[in-house]
N, C-alpha and C positions, 0 to 999 in steps of 0.2 A: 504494500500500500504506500501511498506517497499523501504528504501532507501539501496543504493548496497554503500559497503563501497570499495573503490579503492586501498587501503593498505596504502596510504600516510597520513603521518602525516603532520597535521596542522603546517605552520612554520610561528614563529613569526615575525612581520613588519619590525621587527631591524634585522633580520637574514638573511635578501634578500640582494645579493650582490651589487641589481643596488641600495638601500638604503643605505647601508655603504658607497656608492660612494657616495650619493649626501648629504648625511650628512656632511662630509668635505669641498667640494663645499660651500655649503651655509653658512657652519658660515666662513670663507672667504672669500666668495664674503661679506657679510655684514660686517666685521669688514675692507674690503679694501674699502666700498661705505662709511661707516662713517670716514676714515682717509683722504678718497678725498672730503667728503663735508665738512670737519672741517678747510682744508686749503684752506682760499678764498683770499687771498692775491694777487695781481695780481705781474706777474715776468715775465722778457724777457728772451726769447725762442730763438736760433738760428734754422733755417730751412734750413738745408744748406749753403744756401746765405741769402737770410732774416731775419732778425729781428722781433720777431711776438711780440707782448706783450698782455700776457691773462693772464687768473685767473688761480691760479696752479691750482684746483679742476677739470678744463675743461683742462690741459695739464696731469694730472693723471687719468683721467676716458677715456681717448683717450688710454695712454700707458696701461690703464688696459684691454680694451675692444680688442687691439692689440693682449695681450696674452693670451685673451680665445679665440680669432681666431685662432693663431699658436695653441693652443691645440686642439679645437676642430678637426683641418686639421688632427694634429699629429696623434689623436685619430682614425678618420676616415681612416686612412692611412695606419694604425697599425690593423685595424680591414679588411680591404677588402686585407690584405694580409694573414692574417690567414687564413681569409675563401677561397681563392684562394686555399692554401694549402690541405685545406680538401677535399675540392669540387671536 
């Protein structure tokens, strides 16, 4: 048997667009997870009206996990309106 060749060239792991995205992602997400576990000190919070008093690691992984919400949305958002576009 013989294999049919397709004309495409083989592309390397690092050359995949959705790879060069999550290359960046991940070594910040882990250089912001090491700066929120290394500050454990505990600090008061205003919440509006209240006064909360917690460990800044649990008031920084709260504001972190905030803004891969807003991006993920942004992203989502960004992307079903292109495709609208095309469609």
């Amino acid at each position: 048997m013989t294999q049919e060749t397709t004309g495409k060239a083989h592309k390397s792991f690092l050359s995949r667009p959705a790879v060069r995205r999550l290359i960046p992602f991940t070594l910040i997400t882990a250089i912001a997870l090491i700066f929120i576990f290394e500050n454990r000190s505990s600090v008061e919070i205003r919440l509006l009206i209240p006064m909360v008093t917690m460990p800044l690691w649990g008031a920084l992984l709260i504001a972190w996990a905030l803004g891969i919400l807003a991006c993920v949305f942004t992203v989502r958002r960004r992307s079903n309106r292109h495709s609208r576009r095309h469609g």
